[in-house]
N, C-alpha and C positions, 0 to 999 in steps of 0.2 A: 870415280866410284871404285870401291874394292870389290871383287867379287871373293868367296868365302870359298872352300874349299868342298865343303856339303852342299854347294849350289854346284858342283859340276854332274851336269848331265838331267839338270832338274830341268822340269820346264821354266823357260823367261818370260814368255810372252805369245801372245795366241793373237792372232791376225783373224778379222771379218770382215769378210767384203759387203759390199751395201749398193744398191743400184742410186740410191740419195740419200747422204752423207747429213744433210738436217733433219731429216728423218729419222734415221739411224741415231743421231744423238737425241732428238726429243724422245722417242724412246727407251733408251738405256738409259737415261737421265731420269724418266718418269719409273720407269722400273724399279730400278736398282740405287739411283741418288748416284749413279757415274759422271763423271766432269773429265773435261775432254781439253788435248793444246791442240789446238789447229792449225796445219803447217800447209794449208791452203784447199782448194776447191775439191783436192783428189784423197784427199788423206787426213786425218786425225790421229792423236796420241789418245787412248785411255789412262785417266792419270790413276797410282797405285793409290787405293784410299788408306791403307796401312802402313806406308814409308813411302818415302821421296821417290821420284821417277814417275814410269810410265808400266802397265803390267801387257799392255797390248794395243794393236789400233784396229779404225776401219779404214778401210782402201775401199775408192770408189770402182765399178766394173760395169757392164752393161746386161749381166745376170747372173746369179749366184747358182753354182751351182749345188746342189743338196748329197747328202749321202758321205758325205765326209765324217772324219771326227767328231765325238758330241762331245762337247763343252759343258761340264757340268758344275754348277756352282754350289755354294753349300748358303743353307740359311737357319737361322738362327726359331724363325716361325715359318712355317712350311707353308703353312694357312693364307698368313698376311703376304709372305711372297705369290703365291698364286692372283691372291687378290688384285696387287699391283701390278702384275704380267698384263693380266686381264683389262685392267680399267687405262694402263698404256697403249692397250689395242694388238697384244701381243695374240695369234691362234694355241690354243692347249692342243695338241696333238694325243696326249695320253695325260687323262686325269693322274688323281693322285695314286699310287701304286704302292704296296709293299715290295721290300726284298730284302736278303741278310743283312741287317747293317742301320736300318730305318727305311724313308717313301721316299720319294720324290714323285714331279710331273715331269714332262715333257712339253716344248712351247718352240713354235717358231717367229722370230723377229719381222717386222715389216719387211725386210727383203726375202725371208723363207730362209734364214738358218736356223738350224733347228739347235736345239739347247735346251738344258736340265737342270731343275733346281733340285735340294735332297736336303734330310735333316734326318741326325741320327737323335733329336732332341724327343723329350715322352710329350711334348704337348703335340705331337704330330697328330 
């Protein structure tokens, strides 16, 4: 694989720990339509759904802890992503919100990390 010269110092890949690893993928699976390589009981690849590779994985641990980085995703319907956060069994920690730019929510995953959906699109 080539890396490009405007990929240096960009983010590669975002790491999430998960206390159960089948867990953690039935719901990023149900979430978001993520698909996952499995390289055994402790670990998973996130595969990139927009080119070849991986964009990040989950590592198993025996608890996560919160208050780190938030991860925030971009969606195309702000609405339907909430929707399916929700019916995955994901916590909304902060409904829908404005801010410069478009809304997003706020949600944390079955193991309690917390992560952000946002759309700068008008059907928000």
């Amino acid at each position: 694989m080539t890396i490009k010269a405007e990929s240096h110092h960009s983010i590669n890949y975002i790491e999430f720990s998960a206390v159960d690893i089948p867990e953690a993928k039935r719901f990023f699976n149900a979430a978001f339509d993520w698909e996952f390589n499995d390289y055994g009981p402790d670990y998973v690849g996130i595969r990139n759904q927009n080119a070849d590779g991986e964009c990040g994985g989950i590592c198993r641990t025996e608890s996560v802890v919160t208050g780190g980085p938030l991860v925030i995703l971009y969606s195309i319907d702000l609405q339907a992503s909430l929707a399916s956060v929700q019916r995955a069994g994901g916590k909304v920690t902060r409904e829908i919100f404005s801010f410069p730019g478009g809304q997003r929510f706020q949600f944390c995953d079955p193991s309690g990390n917390e992560l952000a959906v946002w759309s700068d699109q008008a059907n928000i």
